[in-house]
Each structure stands twice: as C-alpha cells, then as structure tokens.
N, C-alpha and C positions, 0 to 999 in steps of 0.2 A: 372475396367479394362476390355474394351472387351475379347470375345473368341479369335481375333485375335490377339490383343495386347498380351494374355498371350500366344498364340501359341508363337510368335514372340520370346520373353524374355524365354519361354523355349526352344528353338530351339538355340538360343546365349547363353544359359546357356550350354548346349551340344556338343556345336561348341568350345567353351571355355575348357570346362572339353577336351575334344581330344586334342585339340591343347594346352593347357597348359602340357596336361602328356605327347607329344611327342616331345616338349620342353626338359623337363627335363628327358628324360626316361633315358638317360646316361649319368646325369651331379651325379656327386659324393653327391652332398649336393641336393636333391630330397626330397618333400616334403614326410611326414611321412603316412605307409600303411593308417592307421585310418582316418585320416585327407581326403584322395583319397576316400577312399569306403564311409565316409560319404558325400561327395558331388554327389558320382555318386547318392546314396541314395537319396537325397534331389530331385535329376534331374530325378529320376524315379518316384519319389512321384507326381513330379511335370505334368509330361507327364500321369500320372493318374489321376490326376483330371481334366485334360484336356480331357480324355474322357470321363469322365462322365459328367463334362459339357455338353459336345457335344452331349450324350445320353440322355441326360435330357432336353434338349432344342428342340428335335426333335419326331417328334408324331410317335408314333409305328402305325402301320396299322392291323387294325381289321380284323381277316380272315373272308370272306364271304361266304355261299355256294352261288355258281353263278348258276343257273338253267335258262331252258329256261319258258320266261312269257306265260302267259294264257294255251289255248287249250295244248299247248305243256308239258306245266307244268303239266296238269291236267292229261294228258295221263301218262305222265313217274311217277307221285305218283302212280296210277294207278296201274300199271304196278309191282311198288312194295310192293302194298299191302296198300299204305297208299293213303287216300282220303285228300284233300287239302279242307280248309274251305273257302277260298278266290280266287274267279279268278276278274280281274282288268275288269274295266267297260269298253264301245264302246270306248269311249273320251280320252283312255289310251295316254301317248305320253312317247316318251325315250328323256330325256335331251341327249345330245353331247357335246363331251367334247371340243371340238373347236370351240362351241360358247358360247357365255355369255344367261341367266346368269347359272354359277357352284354353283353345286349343294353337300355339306358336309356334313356328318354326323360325328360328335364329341364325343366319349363314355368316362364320366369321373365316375371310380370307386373310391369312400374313400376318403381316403387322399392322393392318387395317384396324383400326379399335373403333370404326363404325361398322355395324351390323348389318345385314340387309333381311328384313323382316317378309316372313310369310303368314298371315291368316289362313290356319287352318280351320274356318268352319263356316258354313253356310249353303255350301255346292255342291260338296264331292265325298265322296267315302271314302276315294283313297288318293295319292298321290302318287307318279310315279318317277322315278329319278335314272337319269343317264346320258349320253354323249350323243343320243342322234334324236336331233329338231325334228318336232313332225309326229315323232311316236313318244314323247314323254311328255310329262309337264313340268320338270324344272330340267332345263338343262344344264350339265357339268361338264367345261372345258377342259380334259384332262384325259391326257390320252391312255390312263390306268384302269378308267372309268368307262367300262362296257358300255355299247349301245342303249338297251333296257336293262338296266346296273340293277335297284330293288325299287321296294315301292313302301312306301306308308299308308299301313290301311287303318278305319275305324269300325271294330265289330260292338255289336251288342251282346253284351257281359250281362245272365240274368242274376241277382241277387237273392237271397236268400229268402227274402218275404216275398220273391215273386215281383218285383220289379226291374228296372233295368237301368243298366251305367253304361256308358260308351268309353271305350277303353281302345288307345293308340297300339299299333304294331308295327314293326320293320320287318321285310322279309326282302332277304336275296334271293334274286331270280337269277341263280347260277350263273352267277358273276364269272369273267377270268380272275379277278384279283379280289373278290370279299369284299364285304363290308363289316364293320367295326362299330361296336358298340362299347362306349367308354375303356377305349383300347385293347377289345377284348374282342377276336375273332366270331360269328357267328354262325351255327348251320345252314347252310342252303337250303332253298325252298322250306321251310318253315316259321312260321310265325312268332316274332320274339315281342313280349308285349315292352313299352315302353314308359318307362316313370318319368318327373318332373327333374328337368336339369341332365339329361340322358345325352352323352355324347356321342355324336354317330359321323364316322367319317367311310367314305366311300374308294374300295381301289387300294388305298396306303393305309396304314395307321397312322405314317406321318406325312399324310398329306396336310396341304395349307390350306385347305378349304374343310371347316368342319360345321359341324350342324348342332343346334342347341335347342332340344326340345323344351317349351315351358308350359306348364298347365297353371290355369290361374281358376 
C-alpha cells in the first residue's frame, strides 16, 4: 500500500471515529467506553507509523560548514590560528544549482538505510573532508580519519568544440590511512575525477561511513 494510499485509509479511519461518536454521543444504547478508546488507539497507532514512514523515506540533510573558497578561505583559517592544507587549483569551477548536471553527495552510516544528503552546488568549488571542526567543511567522527583527510573539487573540463563541462574530483591530502574509491585505494595528492554512483570511503575501506556520489 503506498504512503498515500495509507495516509488516505488513515484519515477515513479518523473521519469515521468522529463521526461515528457524534452519531451516537446521546443515543442511550452508545457503544461501550473500551471498545471507543481502543479504536481511537488503533487510529493513533496508525498516524504514527505514518510518520515514520514518512521520516524514513526522506534523506535528513548533512550539516556543512560553508566557508568561503580559496584565498578567502586561506585568509580567515588564518586568521584563526588554523592553517588549511588545501586551496583549489586555477581551473577551480562552482556547479549552479539551475543548471544541469546536479551535483550530490549521499552519507550512508551502518545500518542506517537513511541517508544524509549534501547539495553540491551553488557556493563552493570544493569541499573538504576530515576530523578537526574549524578547518573542514564536513566533519568525520572517526578516529582513522585525519585532521584535513581530502577534499572534493569541481574543475572546468574544456570540450572539444571549445566549450566547457564541470567535472567532480577526490583528492587526498596525504592522509595517514587513504582514501578509497569504490574499494579501491587512491594516490595521494592527485586528482582522481569522479563518475555517477562513485563510492568513496575515507581512513578504512571498511569503514561504516561511506559516500555516494550522484550526478543528475
């Protein structure tokens, strides 16, 4: 049964309980208290699993710190004491979110089968990933998981007829433990570009926390 179909059936199961007990609310022969509290029972059960459906089916959204890219970025770690291991090469580009293609990042912890979603596009050229608040923009609890771990950049790709494509890359920033791209180890400090459905874990290969790149 869809989520609508059972919103539906719970919302006439509802409509029913009121209008059944305002039927009888002053007929003599009125159904018994028990009988009444266990359907409302049933009807609140029912509208609760209705939201959890609903929470379950929808991706929570990963907090990001948003900082400004390159020079700007470099100045304000600066600023506060902390030195930043990565600034984004000349070829840097910021995806837009009202053009194609959209750019996702997907974080699936465990056995968690809800996602937590990142919007890659509108602000930034890159992102960067690792263990210490402050100097990254998504941070990873995980003690495998270096300080400034790697980063996601977006370069501009020119095309053949002299146009241009913006095109994802992962790079480690000489991690202690690597990062992993669909189970597969990667070179430090170089630019690995990245496809649609790309799995990227940070630290382990079998860590619990991995990344799901999507391009729409």
């Amino acid at each position: 049964m869809s989520y609508d179909d059972r919103r539906g059936y719970n919302d006439n199961n509802r409509w029913r309980s009121g209008s059944s007990h305002n039927n009888t609310r002053y007929r003599d022969k009125s159904p018994d208290r028990e009988s009444r509290r266990s359907y409302r029972d049933r009807a609140r059960d029912d509208d609760r699993d209705d939201r959890e459906f609903r929470d379950r089916e929808k991706p929570k959204v990963l907090k990001v710190n948003v900082k400004p890219s390159g020079l700007l970025a470099k100045e304000s770690n600066n600023a506060q004491g902390k030195k930043l291991k990565y600034a984004p090469p000349v070829d840097e580009a910021i995806p837009q979110a009202d053009t194609k293609p959209e750019f996702y990042l997907y974080m699936f912890k465990g056995e968690d089968p809800t996602p937590k979603k990142v919007p890659l596009v509108g602000f930034k050229s890159f992102f960067s990933l690792g263990s210490e608040e402050g100097s990254v923009d998504i941070v990873l609890d995980d003690p495998k998981v270096s300080r400034q771990h790697a980063a996601i950049q977006f370069k501009q790709a020119l095309n053949d007829d002299g146009g241009g494509t913006i095109k994802p890359y992962v790079i480690d920033l000489s991690s202690r433990k690597g990062t992993f791209l669909n189970d597969e180890k990667i070179p430090s400090s170089r630019f690995v570009e990245l496809k649609n459905k790309d799995s990227i874990r940070f630290g382990d290969i079998d860590s619990e926390v991995e990344f799901l790149l999507i391009i729409n």
